[in-house]
N, C-alpha and C positions, 0 to 999 in steps of 0.2 A: 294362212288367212287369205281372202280373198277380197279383191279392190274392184270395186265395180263404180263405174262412171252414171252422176245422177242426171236421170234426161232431163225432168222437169218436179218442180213443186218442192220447196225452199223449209216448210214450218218447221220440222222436223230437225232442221242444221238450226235454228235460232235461239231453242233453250241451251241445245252444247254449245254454242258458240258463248253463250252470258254465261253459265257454271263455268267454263273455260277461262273466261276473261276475270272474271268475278276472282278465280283463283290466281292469276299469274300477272295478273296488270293494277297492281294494288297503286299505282297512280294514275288511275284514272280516278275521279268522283264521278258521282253518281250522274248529273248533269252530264259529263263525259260520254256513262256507258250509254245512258237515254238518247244521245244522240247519234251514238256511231250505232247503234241497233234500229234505231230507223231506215237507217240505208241500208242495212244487209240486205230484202227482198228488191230493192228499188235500183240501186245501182251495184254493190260490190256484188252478190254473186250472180246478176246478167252477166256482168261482165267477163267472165271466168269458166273454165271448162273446171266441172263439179267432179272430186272421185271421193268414193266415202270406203268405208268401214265396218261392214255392221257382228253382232252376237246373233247367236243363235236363234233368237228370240228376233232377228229383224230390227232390232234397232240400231242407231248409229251409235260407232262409239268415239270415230273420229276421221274427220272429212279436211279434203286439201283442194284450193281452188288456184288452178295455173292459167297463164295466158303464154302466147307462143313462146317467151324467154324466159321466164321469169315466173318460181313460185309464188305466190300473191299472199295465200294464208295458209295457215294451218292450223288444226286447233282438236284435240283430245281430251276427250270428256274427266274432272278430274277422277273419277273412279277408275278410269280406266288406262290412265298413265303408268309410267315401268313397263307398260309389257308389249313393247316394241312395237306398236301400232305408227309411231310416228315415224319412226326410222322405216317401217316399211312403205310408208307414204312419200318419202325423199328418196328411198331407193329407185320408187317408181318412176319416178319422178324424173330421177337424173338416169337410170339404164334403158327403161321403156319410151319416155317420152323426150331424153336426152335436152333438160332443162336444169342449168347447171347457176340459175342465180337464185337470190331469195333476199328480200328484204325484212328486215324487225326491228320493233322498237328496240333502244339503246338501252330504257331502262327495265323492259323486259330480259333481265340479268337470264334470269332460268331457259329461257328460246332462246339468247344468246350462247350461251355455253353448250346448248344441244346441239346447236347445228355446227358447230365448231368441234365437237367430239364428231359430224358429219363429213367432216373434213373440208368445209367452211371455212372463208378468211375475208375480212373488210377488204373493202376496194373503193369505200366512197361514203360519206355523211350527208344526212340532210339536216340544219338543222332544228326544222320544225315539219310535223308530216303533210299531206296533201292538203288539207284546209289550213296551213297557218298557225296549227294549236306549237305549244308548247313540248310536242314530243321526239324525240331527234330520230332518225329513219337512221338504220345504217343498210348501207347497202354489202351484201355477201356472194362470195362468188365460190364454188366447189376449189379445191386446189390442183390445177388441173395436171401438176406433174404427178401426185399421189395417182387422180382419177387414172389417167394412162398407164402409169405401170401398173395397176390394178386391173383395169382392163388387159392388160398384157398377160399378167397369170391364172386370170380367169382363161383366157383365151387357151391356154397352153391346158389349163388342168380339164377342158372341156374334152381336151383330144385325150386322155388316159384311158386307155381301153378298159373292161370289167375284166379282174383280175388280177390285177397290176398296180402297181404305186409308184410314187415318184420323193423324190425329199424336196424341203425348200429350199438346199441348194442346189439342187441340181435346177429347179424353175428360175429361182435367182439368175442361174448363171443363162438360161436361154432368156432371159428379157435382155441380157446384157449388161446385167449388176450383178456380179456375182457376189458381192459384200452386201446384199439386200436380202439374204434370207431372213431374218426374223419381222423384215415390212410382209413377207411373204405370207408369215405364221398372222399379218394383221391382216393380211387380205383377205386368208381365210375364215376370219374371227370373222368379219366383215360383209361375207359373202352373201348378198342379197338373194330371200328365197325365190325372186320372179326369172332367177339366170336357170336355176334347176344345176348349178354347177356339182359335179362328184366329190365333192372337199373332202369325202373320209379318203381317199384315195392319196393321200397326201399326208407322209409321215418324216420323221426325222433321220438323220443320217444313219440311227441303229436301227431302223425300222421301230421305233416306239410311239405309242398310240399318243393321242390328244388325253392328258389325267383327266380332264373336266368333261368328257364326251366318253359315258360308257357303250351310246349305240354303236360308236365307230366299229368296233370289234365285231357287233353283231353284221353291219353291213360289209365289212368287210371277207367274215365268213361265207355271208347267203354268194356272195361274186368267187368262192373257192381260195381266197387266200389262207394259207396256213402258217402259222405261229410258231416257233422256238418256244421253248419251255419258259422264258422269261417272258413271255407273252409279246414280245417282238415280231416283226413280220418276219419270215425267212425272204432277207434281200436276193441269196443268190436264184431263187425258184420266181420274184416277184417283180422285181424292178422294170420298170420300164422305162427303157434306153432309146428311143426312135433316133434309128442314126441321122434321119432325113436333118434333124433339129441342130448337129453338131457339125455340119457341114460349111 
């Protein structure tokens, strides 16, 4: 999917923005949404660098406004929640634009729990939001020992040459956790599409594929890797060992 940055002209982000709310902010009243939807053109998105989301068809399906620190909003159209559009907007977020906090309402339970499967954690309460209303801010910040060793075995599986594979312990042990291989198998779960990282290149100690990724196999092959009859990688033909790394 592709995130592209809005230059100018808001209408368009203001019906998703109320289906959005409409669906996940069941304590707002009505009064409430009437007024926070006044200011969406007038102040909150001036204020904000715009990236949105769109379908084939050019429409939005779901847009994220950041300022230098700090995710400001988000919000996915409800037809078009489940399919990863928001996680791809946090990924961006925190890898391209390296913005690792995010604020949300307390009693938006469902934005709460997202961005904590994002690996997300409180760091501070407000509690009433920027006007005084009734709605308590929590403030969240990325988990920044996760984030780094993440970034650590992204970094490692970028260097896998084509043709070649590695396990997650063997990555494990070059971050310097060697008891961290199955965070490993989450990193790769994990893997944001804007890195372009090689994750099928990344199998387990018998050379066995991902069950839930049939393409692995197929990319595995176009790069000349060959199989055991159990459909295993043959480690002794495959593995890559860069001594530079064990040094």
């Amino acid at each position: 999917m592709t995130i592209e940055k809005l230059g100018s002209g808001y209408d368009e982000l203001v019906p998703l923005w109320e289906a959005s709310v409409r669906s996940s902010h069941s304590f707002l009243s009505e009064k409430d949404i009437r007024f926070y939807k006044a200011l969406l053109s007038k102040e909150y998105f001036p204020a904000v660098r715009l990236y949105v989301i769109r379908n084939n068809d050019g429409l939005v399906l779901a847009f994220m406004g950041v300022s230098d620190e700090l995710i400001e909003m988000l919000f996915v159209h409800p037809d078009a929640q489940g399919k990863g559009y928001g996680k791809a907007l946090i990924d961006y977020a925190v890898w391209k634009k390296h913005i690792y906090k995010v604020d949300v309402n307390e009693q938006n339970t469902s934005a709460f729990n997202f961005y904590r499967r994002q690996g997300f954690k409180v760091i501070g309460r407000d509690d009433t939001d920027a006007y005084g209303k009734p709605f308590p801010i929590l403030h969240m910040q990325i988990n920044m020992n996760r984030f780094q060793f993440y970034r650590d075995v992204y970094d490692i599986v970028k260097e896998i040459p084509s043709g070649y594979v590695m396990t997650y312990g063997q990555i494990a042990t070059l971050t310097g956790k060697p008891q961290c291989s199955r965070m490993v198998g989450k990193a790769m779960f994990h893997v944001p599409e804007e890195l372009h990282i090689p994750s099928h290149r990344v199998v387990n100690s018998l050379g066995r594929l991902v069950p839930s990724w049939p393409e692995q196999e197929r990319l595995l092959e176009q790069e000349g890797i060959s199989f055991k009859k159990n459909k295993c990688v043959d480690m002794k033909k495959h593995q890559w060992k860069p001594e530079e790394y064990w040094k």
